[in-house]
C-alpha positions as a Markdown table, in Angstrom:
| # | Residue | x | y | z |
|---|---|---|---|---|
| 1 | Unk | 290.7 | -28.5 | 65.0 |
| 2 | Unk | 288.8 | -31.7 | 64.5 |
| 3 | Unk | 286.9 | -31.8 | 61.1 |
| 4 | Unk | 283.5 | -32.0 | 60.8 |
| 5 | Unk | 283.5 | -35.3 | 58.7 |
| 6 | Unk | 285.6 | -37.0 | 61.3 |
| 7 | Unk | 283.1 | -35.5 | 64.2 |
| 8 | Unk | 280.2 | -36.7 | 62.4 |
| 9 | Unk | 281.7 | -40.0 | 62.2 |
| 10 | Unk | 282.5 | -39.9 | 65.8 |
| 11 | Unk | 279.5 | -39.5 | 67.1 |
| 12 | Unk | 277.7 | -42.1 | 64.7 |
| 13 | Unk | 280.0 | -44.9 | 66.0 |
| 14 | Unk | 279.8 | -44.1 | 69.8 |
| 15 | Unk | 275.5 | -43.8 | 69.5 |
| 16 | Unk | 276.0 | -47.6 | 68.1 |
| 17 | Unk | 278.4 | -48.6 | 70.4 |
| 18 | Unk | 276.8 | -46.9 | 73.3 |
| 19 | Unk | 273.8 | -48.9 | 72.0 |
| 20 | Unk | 275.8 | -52.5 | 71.5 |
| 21 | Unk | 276.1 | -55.1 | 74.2 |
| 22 | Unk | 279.7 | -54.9 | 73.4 |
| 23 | Unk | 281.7 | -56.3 | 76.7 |
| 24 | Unk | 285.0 | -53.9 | 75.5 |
| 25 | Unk | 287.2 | -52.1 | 77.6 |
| 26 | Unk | 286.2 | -49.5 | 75.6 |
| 27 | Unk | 282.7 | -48.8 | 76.0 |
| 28 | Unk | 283.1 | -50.1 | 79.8 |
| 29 | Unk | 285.1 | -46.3 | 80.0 |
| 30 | Unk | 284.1 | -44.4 | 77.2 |
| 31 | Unk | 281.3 | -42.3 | 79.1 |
| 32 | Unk | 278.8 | -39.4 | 77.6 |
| 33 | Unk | 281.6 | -37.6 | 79.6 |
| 34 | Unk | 284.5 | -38.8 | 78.5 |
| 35 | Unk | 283.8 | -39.0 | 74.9 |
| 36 | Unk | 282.6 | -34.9 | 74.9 |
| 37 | Unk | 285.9 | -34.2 | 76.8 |
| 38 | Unk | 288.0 | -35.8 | 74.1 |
| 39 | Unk | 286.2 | -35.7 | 70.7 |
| 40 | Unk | 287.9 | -32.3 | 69.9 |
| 41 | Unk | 291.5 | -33.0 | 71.0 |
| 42 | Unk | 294.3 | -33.7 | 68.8 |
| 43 | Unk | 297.9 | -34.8 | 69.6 |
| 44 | Unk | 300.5 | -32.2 | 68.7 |
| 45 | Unk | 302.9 | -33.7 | 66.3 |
| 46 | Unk | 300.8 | -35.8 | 64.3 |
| 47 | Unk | 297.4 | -34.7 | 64.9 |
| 48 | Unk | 295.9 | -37.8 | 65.9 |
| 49 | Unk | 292.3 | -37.4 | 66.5 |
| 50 | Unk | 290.1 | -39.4 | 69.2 |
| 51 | Unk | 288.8 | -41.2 | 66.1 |
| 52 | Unk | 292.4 | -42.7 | 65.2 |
| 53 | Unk | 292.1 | -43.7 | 68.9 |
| 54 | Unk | 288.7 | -46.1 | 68.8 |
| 55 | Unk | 287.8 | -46.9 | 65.4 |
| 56 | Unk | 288.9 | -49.9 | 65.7 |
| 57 | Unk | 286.5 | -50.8 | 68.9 |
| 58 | Unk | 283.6 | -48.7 | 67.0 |
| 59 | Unk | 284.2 | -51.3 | 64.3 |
| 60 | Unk | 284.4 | -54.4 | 66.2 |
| 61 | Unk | 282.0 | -54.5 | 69.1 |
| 62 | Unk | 283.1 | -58.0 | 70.2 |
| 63 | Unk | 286.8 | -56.3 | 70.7 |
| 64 | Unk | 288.3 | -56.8 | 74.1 |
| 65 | Unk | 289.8 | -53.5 | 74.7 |
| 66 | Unk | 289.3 | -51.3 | 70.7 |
| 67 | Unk | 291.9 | -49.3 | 71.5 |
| 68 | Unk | 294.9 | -48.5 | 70.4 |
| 69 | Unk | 297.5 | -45.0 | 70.0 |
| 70 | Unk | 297.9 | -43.9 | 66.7 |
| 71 | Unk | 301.1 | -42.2 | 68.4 |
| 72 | Unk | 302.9 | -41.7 | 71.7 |
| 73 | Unk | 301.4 | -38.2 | 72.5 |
| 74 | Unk | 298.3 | -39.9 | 71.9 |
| 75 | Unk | 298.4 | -41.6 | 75.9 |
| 76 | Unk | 299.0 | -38.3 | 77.0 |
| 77 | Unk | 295.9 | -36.2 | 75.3 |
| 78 | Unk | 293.7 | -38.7 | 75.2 |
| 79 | Unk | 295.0 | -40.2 | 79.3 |
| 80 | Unk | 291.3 | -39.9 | 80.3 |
| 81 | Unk | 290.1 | -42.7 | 78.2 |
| 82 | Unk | 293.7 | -44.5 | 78.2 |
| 83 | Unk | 294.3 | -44.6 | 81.7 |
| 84 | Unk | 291.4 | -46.4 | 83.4 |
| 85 | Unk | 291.9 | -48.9 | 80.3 |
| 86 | Unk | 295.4 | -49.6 | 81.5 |
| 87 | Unk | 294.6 | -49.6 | 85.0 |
| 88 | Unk | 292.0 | -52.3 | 84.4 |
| 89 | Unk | 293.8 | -54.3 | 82.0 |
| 90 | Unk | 297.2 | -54.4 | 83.8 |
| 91 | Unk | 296.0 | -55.3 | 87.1 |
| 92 | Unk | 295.6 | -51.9 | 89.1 |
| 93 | Unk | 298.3 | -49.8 | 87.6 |
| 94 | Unk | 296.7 | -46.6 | 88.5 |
| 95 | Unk | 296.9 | -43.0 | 87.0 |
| 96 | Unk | 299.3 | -42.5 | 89.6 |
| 97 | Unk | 302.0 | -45.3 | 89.5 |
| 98 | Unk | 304.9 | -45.3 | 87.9 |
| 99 | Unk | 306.6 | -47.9 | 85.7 |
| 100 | Unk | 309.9 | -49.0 | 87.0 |
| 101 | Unk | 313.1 | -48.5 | 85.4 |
| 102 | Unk | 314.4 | -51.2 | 82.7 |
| 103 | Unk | 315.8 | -54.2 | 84.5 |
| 104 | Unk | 316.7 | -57.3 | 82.8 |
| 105 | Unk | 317.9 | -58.7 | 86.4 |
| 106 | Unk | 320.8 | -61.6 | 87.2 |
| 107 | Unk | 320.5 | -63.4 | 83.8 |
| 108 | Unk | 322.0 | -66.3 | 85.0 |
| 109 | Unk | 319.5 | -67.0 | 87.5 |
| 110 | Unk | 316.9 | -68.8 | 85.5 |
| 111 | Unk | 317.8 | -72.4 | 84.8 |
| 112 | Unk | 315.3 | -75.1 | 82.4 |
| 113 | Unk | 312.3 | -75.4 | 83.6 |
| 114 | Unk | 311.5 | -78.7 | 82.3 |
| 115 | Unk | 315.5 | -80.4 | 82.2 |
| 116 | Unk | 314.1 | -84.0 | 81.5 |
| 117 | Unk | 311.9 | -82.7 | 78.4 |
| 118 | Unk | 308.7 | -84.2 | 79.4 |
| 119 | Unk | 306.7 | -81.7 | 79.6 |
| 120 | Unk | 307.7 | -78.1 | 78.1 |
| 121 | Unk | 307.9 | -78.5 | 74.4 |
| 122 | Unk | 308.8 | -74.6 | 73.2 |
| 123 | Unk | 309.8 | -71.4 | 75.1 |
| 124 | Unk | 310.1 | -68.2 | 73.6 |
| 125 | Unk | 310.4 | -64.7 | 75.4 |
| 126 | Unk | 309.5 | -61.4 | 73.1 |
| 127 | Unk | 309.3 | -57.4 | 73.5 |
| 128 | Unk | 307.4 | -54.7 | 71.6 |
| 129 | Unk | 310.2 | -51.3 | 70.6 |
| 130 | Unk | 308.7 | -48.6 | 68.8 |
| 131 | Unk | 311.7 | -45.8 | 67.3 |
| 132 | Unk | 311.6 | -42.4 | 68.7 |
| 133 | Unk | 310.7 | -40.1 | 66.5 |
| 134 | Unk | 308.0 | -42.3 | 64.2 |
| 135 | Unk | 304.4 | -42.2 | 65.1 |
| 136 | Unk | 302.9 | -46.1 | 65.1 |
| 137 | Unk | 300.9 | -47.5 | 62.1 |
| 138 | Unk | 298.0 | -45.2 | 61.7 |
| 139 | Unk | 300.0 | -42.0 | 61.5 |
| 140 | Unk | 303.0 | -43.5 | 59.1 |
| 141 | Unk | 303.2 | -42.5 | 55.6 |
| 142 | Unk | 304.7 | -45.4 | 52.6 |
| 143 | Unk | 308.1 | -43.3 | 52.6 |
| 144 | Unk | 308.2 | -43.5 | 56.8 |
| 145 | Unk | 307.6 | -47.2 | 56.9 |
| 146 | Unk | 310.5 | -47.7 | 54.2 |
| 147 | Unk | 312.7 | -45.3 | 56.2 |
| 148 | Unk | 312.1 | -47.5 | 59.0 |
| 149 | Unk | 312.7 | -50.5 | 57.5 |
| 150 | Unk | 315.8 | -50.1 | 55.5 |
| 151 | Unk | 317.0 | -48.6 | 59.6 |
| 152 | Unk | 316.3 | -51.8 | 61.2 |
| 153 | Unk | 317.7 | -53.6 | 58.5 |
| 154 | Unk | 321.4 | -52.1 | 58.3 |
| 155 | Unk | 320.7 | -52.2 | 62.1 |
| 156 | Unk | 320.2 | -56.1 | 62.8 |
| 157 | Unk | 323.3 | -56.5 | 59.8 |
| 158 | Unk | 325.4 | -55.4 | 62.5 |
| 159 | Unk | 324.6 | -58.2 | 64.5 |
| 160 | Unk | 327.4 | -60.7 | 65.4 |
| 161 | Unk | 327.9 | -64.2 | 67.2 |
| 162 | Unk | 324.5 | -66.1 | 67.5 |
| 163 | Unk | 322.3 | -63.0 | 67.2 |
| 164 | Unk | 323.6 | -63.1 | 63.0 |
| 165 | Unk | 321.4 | -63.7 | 60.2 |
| 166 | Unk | 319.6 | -61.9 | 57.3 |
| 167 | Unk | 316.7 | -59.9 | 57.1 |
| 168 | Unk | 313.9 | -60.2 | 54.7 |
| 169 | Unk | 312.3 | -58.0 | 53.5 |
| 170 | Unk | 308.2 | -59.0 | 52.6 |
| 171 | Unk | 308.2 | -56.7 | 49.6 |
| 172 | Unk | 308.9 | -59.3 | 46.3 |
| 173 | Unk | 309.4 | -61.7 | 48.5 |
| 174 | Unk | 310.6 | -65.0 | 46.9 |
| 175 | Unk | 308.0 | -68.0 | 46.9 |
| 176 | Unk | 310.4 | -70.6 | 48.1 |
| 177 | Unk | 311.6 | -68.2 | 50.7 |
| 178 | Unk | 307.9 | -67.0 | 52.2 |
| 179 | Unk | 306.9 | -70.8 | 52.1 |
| 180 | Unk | 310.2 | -71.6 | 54.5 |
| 181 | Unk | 309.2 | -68.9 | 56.8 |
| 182 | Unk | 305.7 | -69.9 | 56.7 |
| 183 | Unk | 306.7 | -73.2 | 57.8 |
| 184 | Unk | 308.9 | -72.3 | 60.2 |
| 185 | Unk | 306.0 | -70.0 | 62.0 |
| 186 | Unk | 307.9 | -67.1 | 61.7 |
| 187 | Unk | 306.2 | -65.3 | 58.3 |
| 188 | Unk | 303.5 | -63.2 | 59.6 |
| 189 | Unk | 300.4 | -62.3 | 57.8 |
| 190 | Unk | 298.6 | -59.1 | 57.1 |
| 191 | Unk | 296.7 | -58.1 | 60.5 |
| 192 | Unk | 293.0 | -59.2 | 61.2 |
| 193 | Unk | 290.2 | -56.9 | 61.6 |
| 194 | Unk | 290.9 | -55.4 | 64.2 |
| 195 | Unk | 294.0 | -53.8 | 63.2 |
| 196 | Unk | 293.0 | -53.4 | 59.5 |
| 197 | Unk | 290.1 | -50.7 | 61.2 |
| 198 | Unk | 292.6 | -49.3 | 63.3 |
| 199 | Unk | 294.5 | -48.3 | 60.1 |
| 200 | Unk | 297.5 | -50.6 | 60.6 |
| 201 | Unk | 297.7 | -52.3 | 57.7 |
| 202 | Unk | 298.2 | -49.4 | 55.0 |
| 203 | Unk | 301.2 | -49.9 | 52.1 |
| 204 | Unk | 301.0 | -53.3 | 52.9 |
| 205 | Unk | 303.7 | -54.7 | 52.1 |
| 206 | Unk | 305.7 | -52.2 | 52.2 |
| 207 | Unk | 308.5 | -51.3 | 54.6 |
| 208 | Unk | 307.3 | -54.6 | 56.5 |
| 209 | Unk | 310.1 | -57.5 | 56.9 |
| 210 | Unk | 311.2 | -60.2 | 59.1 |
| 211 | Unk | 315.2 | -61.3 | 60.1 |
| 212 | Unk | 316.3 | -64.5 | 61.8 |
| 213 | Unk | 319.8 | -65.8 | 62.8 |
| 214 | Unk | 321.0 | -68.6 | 61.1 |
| 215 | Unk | 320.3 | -71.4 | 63.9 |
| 216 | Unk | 316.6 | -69.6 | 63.8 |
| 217 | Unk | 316.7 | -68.9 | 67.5 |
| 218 | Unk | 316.0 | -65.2 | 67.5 |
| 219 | Unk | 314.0 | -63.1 | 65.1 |
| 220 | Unk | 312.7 | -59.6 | 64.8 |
| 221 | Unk | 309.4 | -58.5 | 63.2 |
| 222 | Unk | 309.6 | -55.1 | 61.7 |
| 223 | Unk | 306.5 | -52.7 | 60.9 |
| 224 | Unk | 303.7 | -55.7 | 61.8 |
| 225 | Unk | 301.7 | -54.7 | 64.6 |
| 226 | Unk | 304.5 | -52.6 | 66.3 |
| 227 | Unk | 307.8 | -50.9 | 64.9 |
| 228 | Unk | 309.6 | -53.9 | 66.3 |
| 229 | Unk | 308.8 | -57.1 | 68.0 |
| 230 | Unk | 312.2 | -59.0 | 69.1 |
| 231 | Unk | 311.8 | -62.6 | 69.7 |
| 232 | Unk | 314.4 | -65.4 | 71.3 |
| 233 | Unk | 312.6 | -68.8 | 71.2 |
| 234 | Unk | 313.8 | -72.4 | 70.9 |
| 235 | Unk | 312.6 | -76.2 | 71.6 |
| 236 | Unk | 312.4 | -77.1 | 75.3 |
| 237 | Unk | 312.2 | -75.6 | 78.3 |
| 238 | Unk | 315.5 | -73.8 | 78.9 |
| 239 | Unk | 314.8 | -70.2 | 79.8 |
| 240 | Unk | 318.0 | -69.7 | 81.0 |
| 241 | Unk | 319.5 | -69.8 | 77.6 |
| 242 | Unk | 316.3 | -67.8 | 76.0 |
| 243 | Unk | 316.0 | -64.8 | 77.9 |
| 244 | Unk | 319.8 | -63.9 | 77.8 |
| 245 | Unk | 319.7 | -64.1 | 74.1 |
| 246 | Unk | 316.6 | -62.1 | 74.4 |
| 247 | Unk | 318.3 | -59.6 | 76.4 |
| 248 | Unk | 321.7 | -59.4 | 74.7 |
| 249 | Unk | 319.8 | -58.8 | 71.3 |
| 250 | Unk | 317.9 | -55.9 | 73.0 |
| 251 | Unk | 320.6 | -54.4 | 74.1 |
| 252 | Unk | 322.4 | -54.3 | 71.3 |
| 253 | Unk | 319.6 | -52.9 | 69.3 |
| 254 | Unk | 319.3 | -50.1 | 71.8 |
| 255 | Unk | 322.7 | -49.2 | 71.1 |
| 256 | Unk | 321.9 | -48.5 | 67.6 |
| 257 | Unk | 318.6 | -47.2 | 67.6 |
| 258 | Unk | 316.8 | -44.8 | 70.6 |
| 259 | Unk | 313.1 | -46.9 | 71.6 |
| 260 | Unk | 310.2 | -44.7 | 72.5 |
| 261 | Unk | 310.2 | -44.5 | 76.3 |
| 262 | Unk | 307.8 | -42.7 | 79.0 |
| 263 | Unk | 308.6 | -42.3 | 82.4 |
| 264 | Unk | 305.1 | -43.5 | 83.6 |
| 265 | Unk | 304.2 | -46.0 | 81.2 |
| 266 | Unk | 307.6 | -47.5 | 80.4 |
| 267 | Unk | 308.3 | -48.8 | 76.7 |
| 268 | Unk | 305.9 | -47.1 | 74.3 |
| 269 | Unk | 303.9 | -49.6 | 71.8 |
| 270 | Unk | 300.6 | -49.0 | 69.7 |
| 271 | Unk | 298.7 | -51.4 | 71.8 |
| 272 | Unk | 297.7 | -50.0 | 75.8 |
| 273 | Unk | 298.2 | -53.9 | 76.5 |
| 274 | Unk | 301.3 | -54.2 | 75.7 |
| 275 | Unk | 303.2 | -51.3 | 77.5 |
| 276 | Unk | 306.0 | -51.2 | 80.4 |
| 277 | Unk | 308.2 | -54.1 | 79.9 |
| 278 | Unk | 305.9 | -55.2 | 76.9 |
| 279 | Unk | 307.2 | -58.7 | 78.1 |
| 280 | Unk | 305.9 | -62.1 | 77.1 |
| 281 | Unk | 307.4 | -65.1 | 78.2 |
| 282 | Unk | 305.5 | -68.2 | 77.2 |
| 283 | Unk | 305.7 | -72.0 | 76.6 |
| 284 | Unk | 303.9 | -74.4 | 74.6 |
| 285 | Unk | 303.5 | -77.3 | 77.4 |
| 286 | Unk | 302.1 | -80.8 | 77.2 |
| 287 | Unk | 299.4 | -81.4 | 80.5 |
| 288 | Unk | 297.2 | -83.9 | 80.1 |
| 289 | Unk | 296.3 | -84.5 | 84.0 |
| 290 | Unk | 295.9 | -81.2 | 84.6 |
| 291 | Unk | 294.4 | -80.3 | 81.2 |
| 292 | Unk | 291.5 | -82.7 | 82.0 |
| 293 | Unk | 291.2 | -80.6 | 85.1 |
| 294 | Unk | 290.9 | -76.7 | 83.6 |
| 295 | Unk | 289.7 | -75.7 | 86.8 |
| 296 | Unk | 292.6 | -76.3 | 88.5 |
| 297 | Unk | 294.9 | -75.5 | 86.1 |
| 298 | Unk | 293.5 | -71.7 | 85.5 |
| 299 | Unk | 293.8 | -71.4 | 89.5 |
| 300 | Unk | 297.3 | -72.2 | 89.6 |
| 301 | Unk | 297.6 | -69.8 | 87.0 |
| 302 | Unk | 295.7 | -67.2 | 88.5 |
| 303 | Unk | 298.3 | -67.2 | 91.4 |
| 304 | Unk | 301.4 | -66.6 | 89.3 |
| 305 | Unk | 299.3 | -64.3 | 87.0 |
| 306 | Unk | 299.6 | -66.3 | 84.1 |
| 307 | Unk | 297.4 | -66.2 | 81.2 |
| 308 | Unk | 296.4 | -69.8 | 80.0 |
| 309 | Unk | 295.7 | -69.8 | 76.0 |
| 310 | Unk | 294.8 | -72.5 | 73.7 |
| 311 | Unk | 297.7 | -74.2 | 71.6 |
| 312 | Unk | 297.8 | -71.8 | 68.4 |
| 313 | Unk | 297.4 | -68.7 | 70.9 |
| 314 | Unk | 294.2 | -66.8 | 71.7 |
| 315 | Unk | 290.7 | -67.5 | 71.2 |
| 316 | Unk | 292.1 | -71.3 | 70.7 |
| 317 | Unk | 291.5 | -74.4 | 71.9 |
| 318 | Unk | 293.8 | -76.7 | 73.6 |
| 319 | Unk | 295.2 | -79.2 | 71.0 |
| 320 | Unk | 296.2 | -82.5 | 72.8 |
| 321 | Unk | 296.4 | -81.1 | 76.1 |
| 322 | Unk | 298.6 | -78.4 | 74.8 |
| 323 | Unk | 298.8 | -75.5 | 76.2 |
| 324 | Unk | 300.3 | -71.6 | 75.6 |
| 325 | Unk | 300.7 | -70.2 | 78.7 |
| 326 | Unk | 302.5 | -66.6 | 79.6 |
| 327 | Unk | 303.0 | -63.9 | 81.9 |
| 328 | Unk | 300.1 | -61.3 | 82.1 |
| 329 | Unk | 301.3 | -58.5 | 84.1 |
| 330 | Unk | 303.6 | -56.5 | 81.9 |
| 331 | Unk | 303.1 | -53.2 | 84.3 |
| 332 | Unk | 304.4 | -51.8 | 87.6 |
| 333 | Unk | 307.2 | -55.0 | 87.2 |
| 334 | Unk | 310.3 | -55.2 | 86.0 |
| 335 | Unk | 311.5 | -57.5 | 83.1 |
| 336 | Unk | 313.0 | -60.0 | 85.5 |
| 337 | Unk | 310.3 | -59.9 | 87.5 |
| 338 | Unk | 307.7 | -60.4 | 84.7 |
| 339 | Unk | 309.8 | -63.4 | 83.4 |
| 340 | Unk | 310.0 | -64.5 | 87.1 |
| 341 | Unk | 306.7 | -64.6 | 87.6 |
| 342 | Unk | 306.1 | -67.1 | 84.6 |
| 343 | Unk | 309.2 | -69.4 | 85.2 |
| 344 | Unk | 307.4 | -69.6 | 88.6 |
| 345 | Unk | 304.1 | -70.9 | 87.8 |
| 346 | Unk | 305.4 | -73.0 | 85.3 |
| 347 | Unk | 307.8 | -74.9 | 87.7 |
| 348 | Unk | 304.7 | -75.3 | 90.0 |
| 349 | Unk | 302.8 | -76.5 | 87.4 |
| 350 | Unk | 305.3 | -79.1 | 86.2 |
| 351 | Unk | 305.3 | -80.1 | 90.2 |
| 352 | Unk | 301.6 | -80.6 | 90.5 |
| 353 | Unk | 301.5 | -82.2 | 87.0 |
| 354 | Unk | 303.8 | -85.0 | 87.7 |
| 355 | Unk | 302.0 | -85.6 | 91.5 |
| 356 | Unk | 299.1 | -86.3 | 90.0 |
């Protein structure tokens, strides 16, 4: 049963939001409806409540989707509100799609996209893993996070060949050591508002760290906004080279530790934008012509589904014709074909770029 304090609160923050002018994914589904269906439901295991679900998009009005799953029953109780949200975000992956099966593809079949260096100045391709077995951030108590932590970390020791390095952990963190990552963009920070109201942020630091391999090609984040995110990134355009590291370090991984997995929705994270392959591949590329032309520029994009964001990521602007562009669709596709899809656009781009 649902308390009556966490009712109460419920139906305070949907009369305001209801109420808002809030453009969120969110209220755009949340109906009268909807929101009676649900407000009494809790997930078996961890007995996640419809408010674990939303506060964060009760809090934030000017969220673009406010929600998120406390745990990974929570997308099966709570599908009515979920699934339209996913469906409308990813691109028409309806209630009754499937995700397919993991496939990292031919590995060898991506090349540099940019082999002369004019243009692409980063690449970097990352995935979201949650561990079976641990509800995401809302539901974790201090002693799970730790658990987790101090699992990944004798994990990713294992490591060999280029994937080794050294995890650290952001608990007494040294100075000179958080100041290095910081300026190597790697040190994240405590989440923003939107994840501090979804109840992501609790024991901070605790149980939260970060590993990198020596030549700091390939990291892992562990406990930030998901259990793990797994990142290959380097200078230039090769995303060849990238996306097998990318894949080799996953696998590995998986042979240590079982990831959350659904049948329908793919790889299990705490954010309905992120699921399926949980996929992004993105570069930081240098277009001036084109840049001075956004029009044409988001149009090209549009066609290879890409998502075109400022130079420090979203809500950013463009810092000297610098852009951060990625794949969008991370549903109903699989890995290669998500990577494909950006390697694509950004060849095309690079084509019209230098015809101009």
């Amino acid at each position: 049963m649902v308390d009556a304090a966490v009712l109460a609160k419920l139906e305070e923050g949907y009369a305001k939001l209801a109420a808002s002018d809030s453009k969120s994914l969110l209220k755009k589904y949340l109906t009268k409806q909807v929101f009676d269906n649900l407000k009494n439901k809790v997930t078996p295991t961890f007995k996640s409540t419809l408010l674990d679900v939303i506060q964060s998009g009760l809090e934030n009005h000017d969220s673009g989707v406010g929600i998120y799953a406390p745990d990974a029953e929570a997308y099966t109780v709570f599908a009515e509100l979920f699934d339209p949200i996913i469906e409308d975000y990813h691109g028409g992956f309806k209630k009754t799609d499937k995700h397919p099966a993991a496939d990292f593809g031919d590995v060898s079949t991506f090349g540099n996209v940019d082999p002369t260096n004019e243009f692409v100045i980063s690449t970097r391709v990352r995935c979201g893993r949650s561990l079976q077995g641990y509800p995401f951030n809302p539901c974790l108590t201090e002693a799970q996070y730790k658990e987790m932590e101090s699992k990944v970390s004798s994990t990713l020791s294992g490591l060999e060949g280029e994937l080794k390095g050294t995890f650290y952990p952001l608990t007494g963190m040294e100075k000179a050591v958080q100041q290095q990552l910081i300026d190597d963009h790697f040190l994240f920070k405590e989440g923003d508002r939107f994840l501090q109201a979804a109840n992501a942020c609790r024991y901070w630091p605790s149980g939260r760290g970060i590993y990198h391999n020596d030549k700091k090609t390939f990291l892992v984040w562990c406990n930030e906004e998901d259990h793990l995110r797994i990142i290959s990134m380097q200078q230039g355009g090769d995303l060849g080279e990238i996306y097998r590291r990318l894949v080799t370090a996953v696998n590995e991984i998986e042979k240590r530790v079982p990831f959350s997995h659904d049948d329908r929705l793919g790889f299990l994270t705490f954010c309905p934008t992120n699921l399926g392959t949980t996929i992004r591949a993105s570069v930081h590329i240098k277009v001036p012509k084109l840049a001075s032309n956004k029009a044409k520029l988001e149009e090209v994009a549009a066609k290879y589904n890409l998502q075109v964001r400022g130079t420090r990521g979203e809500h950013t602007e463009a810092e000297g014709g610098v852009y951060d562009i990625s794949n969008k669709r991370r549903m109903g596709l699989t890995e290669y074909q998500a990577v494909k899809e950006m390697y694509d656009g950004i060849t095309e781009l690079i084509k019209l770029e230098k015809s101009l």
